[in-house]
VOMAR-741678 format. One record per residue (C-alpha): residue in one letter; chain; x negated, y, z. Coordinates in Angstrom, 1 decimal. Example, Ala and Ser with C-alpha at 12.3 -4.5 7.8 and 13.67 -1.06 7.14 Angstrom:
<pts>
<"a"; "A"; <-12.3; -4.5; 7.8>> <"s"; "A"; <-13.7; -1.1; 7.1>> 
</pts>
This chain:
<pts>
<"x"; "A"; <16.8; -55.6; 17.7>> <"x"; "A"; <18.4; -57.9; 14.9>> <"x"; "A"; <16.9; -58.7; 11.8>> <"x"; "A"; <19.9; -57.0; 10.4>> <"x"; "A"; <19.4; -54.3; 12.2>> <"x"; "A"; <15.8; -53.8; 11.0>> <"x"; "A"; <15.8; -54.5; 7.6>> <"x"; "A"; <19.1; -51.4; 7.7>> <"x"; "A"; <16.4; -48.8; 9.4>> <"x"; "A"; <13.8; -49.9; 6.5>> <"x"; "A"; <16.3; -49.5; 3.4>> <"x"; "A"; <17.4; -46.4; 4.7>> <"x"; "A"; <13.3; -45.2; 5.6>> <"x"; "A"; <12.0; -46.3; 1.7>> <"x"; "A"; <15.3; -45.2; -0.1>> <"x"; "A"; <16.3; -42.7; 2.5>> <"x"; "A"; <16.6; -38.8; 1.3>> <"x"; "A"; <13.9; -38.1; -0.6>> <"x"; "A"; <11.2; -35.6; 0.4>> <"x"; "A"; <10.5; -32.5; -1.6>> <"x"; "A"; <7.7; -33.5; -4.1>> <"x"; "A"; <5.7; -30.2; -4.9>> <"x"; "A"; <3.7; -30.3; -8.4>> <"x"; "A"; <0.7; -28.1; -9.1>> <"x"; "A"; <-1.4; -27.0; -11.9>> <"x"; "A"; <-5.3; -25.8; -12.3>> <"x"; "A"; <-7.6; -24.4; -14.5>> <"x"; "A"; <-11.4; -25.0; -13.6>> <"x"; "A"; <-15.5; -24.1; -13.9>> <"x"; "A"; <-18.1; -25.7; -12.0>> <"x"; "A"; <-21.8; -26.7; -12.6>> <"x"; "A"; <-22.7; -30.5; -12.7>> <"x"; "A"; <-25.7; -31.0; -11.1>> <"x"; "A"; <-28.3; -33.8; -11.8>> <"x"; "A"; <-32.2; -33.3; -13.2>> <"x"; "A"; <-30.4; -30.3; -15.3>> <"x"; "A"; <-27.5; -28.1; -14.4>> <"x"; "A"; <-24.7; -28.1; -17.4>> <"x"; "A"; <-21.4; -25.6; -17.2>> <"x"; "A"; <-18.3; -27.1; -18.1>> <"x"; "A"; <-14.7; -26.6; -17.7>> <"x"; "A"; <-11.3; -28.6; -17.0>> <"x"; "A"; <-8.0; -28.5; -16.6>> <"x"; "A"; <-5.8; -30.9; -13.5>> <"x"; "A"; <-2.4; -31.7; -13.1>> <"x"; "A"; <-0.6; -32.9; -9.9>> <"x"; "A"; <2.3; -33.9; -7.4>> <"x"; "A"; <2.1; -34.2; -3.6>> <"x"; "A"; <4.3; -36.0; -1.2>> <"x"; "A"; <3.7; -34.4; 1.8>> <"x"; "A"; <-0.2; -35.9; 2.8>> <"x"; "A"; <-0.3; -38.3; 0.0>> <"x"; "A"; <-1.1; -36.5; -3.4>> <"x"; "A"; <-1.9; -37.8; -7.0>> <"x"; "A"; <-3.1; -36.1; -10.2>> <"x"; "A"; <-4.8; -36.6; -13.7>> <"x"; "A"; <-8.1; -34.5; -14.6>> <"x"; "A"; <-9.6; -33.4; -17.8>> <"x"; "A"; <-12.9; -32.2; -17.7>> <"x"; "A"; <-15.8; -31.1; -20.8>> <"x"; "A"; <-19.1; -30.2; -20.8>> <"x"; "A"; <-20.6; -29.6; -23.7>> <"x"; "A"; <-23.6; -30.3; -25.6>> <"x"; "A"; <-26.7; -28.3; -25.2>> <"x"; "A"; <-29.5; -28.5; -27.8>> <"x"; "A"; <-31.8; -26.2; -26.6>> <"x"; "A"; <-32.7; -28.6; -23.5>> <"x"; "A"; <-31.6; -31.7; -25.0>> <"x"; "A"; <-28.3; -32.4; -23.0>> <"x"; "A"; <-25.4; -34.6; -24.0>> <"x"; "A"; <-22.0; -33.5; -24.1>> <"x"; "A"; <-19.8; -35.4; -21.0>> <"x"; "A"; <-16.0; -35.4; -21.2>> <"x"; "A"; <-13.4; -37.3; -18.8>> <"x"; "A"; <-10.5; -37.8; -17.8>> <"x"; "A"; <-9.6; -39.2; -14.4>> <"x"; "A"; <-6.5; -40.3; -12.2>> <"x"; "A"; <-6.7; -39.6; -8.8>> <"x"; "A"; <-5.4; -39.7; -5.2>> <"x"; "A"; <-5.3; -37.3; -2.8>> <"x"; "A"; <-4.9; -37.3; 1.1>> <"x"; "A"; <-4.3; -33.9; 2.1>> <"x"; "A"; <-3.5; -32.0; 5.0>> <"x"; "A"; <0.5; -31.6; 5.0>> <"x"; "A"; <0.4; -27.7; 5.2>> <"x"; "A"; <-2.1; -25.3; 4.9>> <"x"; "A"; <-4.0; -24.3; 8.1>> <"x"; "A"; <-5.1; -20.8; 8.1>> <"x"; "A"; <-3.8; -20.5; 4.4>> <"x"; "A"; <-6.1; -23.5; 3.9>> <"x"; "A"; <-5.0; -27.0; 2.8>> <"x"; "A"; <-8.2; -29.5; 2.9>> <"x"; "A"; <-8.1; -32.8; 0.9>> <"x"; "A"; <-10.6; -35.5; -0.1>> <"x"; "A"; <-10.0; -37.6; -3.4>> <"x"; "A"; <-11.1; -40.8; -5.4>> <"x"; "A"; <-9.9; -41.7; -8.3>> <"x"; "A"; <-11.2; -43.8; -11.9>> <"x"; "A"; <-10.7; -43.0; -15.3>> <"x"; "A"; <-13.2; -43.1; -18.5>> <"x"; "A"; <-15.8; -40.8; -20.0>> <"x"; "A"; <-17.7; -40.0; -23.2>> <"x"; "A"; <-21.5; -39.6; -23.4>> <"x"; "A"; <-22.2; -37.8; -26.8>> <"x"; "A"; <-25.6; -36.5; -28.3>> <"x"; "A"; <-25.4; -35.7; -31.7>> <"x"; "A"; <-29.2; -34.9; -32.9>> <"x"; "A"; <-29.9; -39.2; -32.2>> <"x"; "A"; <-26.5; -40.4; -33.3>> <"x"; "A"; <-25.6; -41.5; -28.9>> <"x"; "A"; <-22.7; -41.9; -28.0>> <"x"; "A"; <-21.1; -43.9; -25.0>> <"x"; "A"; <-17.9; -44.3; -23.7>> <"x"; "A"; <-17.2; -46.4; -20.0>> <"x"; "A"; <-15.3; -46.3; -16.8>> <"x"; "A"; <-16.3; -43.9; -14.3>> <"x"; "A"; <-15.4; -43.6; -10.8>> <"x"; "A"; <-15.4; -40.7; -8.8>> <"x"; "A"; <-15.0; -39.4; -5.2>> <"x"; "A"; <-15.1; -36.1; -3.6>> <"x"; "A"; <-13.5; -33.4; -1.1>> <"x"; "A"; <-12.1; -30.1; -1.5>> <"x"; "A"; <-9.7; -26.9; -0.5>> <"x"; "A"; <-6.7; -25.1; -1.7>> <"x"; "A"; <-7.1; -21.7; -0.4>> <"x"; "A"; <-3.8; -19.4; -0.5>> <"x"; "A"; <-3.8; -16.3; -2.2>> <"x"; "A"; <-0.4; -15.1; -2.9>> <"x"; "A"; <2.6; -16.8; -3.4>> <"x"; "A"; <2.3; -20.2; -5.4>> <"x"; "A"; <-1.0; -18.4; -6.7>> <"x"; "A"; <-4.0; -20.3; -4.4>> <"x"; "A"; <-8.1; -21.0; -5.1>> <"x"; "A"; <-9.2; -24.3; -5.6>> <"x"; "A"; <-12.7; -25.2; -4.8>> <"x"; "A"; <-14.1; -29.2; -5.4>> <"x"; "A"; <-16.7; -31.4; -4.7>> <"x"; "A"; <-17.4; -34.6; -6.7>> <"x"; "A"; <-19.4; -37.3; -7.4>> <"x"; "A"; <-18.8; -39.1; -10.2>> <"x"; "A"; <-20.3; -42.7; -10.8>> <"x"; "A"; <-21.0; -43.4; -14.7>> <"x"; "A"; <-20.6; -47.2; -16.0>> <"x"; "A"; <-22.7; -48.3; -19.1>> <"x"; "A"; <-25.4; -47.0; -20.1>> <"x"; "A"; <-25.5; -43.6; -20.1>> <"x"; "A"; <-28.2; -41.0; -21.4>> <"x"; "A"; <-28.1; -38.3; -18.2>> <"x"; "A"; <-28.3; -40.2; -14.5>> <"x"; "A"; <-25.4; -42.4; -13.8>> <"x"; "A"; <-24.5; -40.5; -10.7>> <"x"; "A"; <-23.0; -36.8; -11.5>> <"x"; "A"; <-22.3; -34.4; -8.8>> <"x"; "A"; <-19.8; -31.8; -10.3>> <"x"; "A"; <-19.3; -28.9; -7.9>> <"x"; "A"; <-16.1; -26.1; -9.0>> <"x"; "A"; <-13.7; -23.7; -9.2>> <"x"; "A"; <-10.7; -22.7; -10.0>> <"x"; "A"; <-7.0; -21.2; -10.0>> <"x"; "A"; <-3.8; -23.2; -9.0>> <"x"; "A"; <-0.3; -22.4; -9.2>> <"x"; "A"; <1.8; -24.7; -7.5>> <"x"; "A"; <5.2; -25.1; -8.3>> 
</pts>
């Protein structure tokens, strides 16, 4: 085959048709895990190109007094290698991403803000229609000099509606 030939077949594979791109949005609760459990909540937004997926996570816990916890929030970019459909109304991905976080604890004036790094695994689970479960499993690796242990394991739930 001619170099001609070749570099034809690999304009028209990048530039091609493109695929459909399918976005999807969640709302979430979980536990993170360490020497104390905390509750927090979060929010994701995301695209997928068949296996490949990325999207951008928000996520708060806040402050507890009563045992002395700091407050965590972060926000994250991530990619995603997924399954390219569901299997038994099932769609399995795992995930790593980076983004920054803020340590907070108000009653000694703390406060820390770093990179973090995360990795983890997870499921979409169809319920009906563009309505499906989302359950997730992370670990999320703190920079700096934070308060609570630098590794976070952040385990959740929630609803996503693709679209």
């Amino acid at each position: 085959m001619s170099s001609r030939r070749i570099a034809i077949v690999v304009f028209l594979i990048v530039f091609g048709p493109p695929t459909a791109a399918f976005a999807d949005l969640t709302a979430f609760v979980g536990a993170q895990v360490n020497d104390e459990r905390q509750a927090f909540r979060g929010a994701a937004i995301g695209v997928s190109l068949l296996i490949v997926g990325f999207e951008f996570e928000y996520a708060h816990a806040g402050e507890d007094e009563s045992s002395g916890l700091s407050s965590l929030t972060s926000g994250s970019g991530n990619v995603l290698l997924q399954t390219p459909i569901p299997i038994f109304g099932i769609q399995f991905y795992a995930t790593t991403g980076a983004g920054v976080y803020r340590e907070k604890l108000e009653r000694i004036s703390f406060q820390e803000t770093n990179l973090e790094i995360n990795s983890g695994a997870g499921a979409n689970i169809t319920l009906i229609g563009p309505l499906r479960a989302r359950l997730d499993y992370r670990i999320i690796k703190l920079r700096g000099e934070p308060l609570r242990p630098s590794v976070v394991h952040r385990i959740y739930a929630g609803v996503n509606l693709a679209f």
